[in-house]
C-alpha positions in Angstrom: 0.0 0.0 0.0 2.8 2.6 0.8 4.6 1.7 -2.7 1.1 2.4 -4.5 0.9 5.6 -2.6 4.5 6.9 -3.1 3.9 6.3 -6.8 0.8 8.1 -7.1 2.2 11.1 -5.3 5.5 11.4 -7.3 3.8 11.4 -10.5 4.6 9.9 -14.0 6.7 10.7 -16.2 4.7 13.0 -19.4 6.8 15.0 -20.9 9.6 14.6 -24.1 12.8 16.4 -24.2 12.1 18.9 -26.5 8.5 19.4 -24.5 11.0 20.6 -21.5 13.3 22.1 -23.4 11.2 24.4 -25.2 9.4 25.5 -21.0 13.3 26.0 -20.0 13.7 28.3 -23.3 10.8 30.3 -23.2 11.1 30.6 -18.6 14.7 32.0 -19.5 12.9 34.4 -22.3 10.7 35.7 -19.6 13.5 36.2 -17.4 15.5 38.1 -19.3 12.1 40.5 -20.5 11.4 41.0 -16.9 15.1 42.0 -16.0 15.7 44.3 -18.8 12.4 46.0 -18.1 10.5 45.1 -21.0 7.6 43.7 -19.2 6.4 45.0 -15.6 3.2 45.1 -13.1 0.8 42.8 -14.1 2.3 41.1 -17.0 5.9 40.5 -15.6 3.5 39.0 -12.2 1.7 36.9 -14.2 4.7 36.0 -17.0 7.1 35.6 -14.0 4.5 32.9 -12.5 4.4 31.0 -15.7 7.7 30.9 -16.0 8.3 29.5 -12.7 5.7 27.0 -13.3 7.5 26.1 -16.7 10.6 25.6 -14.7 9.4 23.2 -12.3 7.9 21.1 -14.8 10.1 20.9 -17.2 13.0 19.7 -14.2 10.2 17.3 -13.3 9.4 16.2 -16.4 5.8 15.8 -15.8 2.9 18.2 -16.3 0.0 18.1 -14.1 -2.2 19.1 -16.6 -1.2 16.5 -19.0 -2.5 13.8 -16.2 -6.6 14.5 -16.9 -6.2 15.0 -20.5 -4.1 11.8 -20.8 -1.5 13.6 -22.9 2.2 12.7 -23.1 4.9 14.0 -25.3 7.7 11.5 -24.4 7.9 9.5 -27.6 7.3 5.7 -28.0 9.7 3.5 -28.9 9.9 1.4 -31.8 10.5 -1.8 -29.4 6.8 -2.8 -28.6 
């Protein structure tokens, strides 16, 4: 029961390399906009969240909101 538990909480693996490669790119983008002063108040708030959320999911390599919608972007080998 514990190893069923641990498992669901750490959550699966959903996303390909170039799905996390692309959040790290575009978090760094934002970064950069909101520290040269090209985006502030509101937008550099709400930019600056997405970018932190991009972050952590892309180091994670899974995105919650892939889990309802049953989506994955790691690609399937030709093994099967």
């Amino acid at each position: 029961m514990l190893k069923e538990e641990k498992s669901r909480l750490s959550g699966k693996k959903n996303m390909g390399t170039i799905d996390r490669v692309v959040r790290f790119l575009v978090a760094v983008l934002i970064a950069i906009l909101y520290f040269t002063d090209q985006i502030t108040g509101i937008a550099a708030i709400i930019l600056g969240t997405f970018a932190v959320m991009f972050l952590i999911t892309s180091f994670m390599s899974s995105c919650p909101l892939y889990l309802p919608l049953k989506l994955s972007t790691i690609k399937k080998s030709n093994k099967d």
